[in-house]
N, C-alpha and C positions, 0 to 999 in steps of 0.2 A: 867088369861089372855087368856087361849083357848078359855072358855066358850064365851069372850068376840068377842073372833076375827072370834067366830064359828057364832055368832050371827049378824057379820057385812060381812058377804062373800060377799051379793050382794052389797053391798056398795063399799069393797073394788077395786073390780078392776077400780074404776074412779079415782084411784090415778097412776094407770100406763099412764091416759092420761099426766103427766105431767112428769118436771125433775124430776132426780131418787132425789137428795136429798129430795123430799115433804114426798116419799114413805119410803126413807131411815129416817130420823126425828120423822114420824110418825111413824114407827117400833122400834125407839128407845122411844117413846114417852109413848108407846102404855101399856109398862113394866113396867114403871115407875105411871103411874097414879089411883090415887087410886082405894082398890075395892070395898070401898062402891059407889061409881058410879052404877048407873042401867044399864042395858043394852039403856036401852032410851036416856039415859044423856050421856054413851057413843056417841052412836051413831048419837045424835043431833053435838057433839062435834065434830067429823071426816065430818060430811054433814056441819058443818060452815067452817072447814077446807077446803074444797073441792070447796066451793062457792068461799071463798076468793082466791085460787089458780087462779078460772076460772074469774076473774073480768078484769083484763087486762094481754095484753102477757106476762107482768114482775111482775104481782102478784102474781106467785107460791112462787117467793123468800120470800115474803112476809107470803104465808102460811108454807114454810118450817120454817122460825122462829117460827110461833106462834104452830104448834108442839112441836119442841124442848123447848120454854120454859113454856108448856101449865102443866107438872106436878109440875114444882116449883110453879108457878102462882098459879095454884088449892090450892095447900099446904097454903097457905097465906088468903084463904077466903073459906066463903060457896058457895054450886054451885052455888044459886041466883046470886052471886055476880059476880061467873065468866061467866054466860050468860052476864051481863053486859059487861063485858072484851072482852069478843068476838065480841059481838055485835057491841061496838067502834072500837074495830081493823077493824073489816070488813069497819063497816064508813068511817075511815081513810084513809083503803085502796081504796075505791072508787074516794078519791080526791088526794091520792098520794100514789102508791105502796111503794116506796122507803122510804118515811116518816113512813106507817106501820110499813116494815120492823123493821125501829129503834125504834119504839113503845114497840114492840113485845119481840125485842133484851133488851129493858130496862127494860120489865116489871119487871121482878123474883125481882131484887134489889128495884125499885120504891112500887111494889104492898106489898112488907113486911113491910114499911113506911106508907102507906099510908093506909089513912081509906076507906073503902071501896065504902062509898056514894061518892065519890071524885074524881072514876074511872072517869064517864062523861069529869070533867072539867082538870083534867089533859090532856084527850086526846086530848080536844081541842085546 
């Protein structure tokens, strides 16, 4: 995890632009997520984080869920899959923060069910 967080320093401080739960989620998130992850794949992960925070004034709440449950989520597919996952929540969150949110809150329990080509149309 240092190596990780060594590698993401400039990254990091665009998460102070937000409420502390995004930073606080993501620090608990951060421990939790595996470590065959790249540094890349991290770091692609924390910069989709940080987009979806900055989409509208009430979408940090949005990114602070998909933190906290981005290492269950992980656990239940391959990264391909969870670029997917991202990629919809951020969607989602473009047409309704509050609707992400619950996306994000569902995912851990729905993504262990669910096959993974299928993200798309669930999120729809």
């Amino acid at each position: 995890m240092i190596d990780k967080l060594k590698s993401l320093k400039y990254i990091l401080p665009e998460l102070e632009k937000f409420p502390a739960p995004v930073k606080d989620n993501f620090n608990k998130a951060i421990v939790d997520m595996p470590d065959a992850l790249s540094d890349e794949q991290t770091s692609d992960w924390l910069k989709r984080g940080i987009a979806i925070a900055g989409q509208t004034v009430r979408s940090w709440e949005a990114a602070a869920h998909f933190y906290q449950v981005s290492p269950n989520v992980i656990s239940s597919m391959p990264y391909s899959y969870f670029v997917r996952w991202m990629e919809c929540g951020a969607s989602l969150c473009e047409e309704s923060p509050t609707l992400a949110a619950a996306c994000f809150e569902a995912s851990p329990a729905t993504m262990s069910k669910l096959r993974s080509r299928h993200i798309e149309s669930w999120a729809g």
